[in-house]
N, C-alpha and C positions, 0 to 999 in steps of 0.2 A: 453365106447361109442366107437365105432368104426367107422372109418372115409371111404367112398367108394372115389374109386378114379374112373375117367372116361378117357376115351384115345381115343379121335376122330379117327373113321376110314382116312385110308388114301389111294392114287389110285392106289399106286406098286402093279401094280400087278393085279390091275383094268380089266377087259374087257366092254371097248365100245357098248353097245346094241343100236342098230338102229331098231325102226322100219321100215321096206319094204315099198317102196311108194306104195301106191296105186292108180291103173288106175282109170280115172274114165271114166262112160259111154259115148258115143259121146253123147246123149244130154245135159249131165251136161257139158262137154268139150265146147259143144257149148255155153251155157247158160254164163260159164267162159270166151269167147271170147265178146260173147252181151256187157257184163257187161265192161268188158278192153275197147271196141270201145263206149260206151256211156261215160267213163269215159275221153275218149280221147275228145271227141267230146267237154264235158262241160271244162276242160282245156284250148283245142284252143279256141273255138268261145266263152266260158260264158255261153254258155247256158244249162240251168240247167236240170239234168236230174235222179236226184234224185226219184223225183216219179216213172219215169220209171225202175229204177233198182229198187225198191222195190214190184211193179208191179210183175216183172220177178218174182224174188226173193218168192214170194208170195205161187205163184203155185206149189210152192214144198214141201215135206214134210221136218220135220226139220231134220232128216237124212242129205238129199241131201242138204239143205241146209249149212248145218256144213261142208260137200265134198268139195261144190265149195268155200266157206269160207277160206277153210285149201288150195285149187287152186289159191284162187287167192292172199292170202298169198305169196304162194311159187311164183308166175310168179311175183310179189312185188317187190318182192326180191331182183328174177335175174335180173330182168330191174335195179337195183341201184348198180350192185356189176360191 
């Protein structure tokens, strides 16, 4: 019976792959600002705006949707670093 041995890859040596950000369109840009200033708005004053950003959000196909998703991630982000 013969025993395998296994040997975890390691990074020496490694190269970093990034995906390229991707632009997005000024309306989805826009759509990614709607959404940042509704989310402001329910912060300061309380009031809820939930529907409305699902609203927005609605009108899009789930492509664009997945865009301003992965946008409003990244601007998330940067606002906490």
């Amino acid at each position: 019976m013969s025993t395998a041995t296994y040997q975890a890859p390691t990074l020496e040596g490694a190269v970093m792959v990034t995906t390229p950000t991707r632009q997005l369109k000024p309306e989805l840009e826009q759509i990614v600002e709607d959404i940042l200033g509704l989310r402001a708005l329910a912060t300061t004053t309380g009031f809820m705006t939930f529907k409305s950003q699902r609203d927005i959000l609605a009108q899009l196909t789930p492509k664009d949707q997945a865009a301003v998703g992965r946008a409003l991630a990244t601007r998330e982000k940067q606002q906490t670093k």
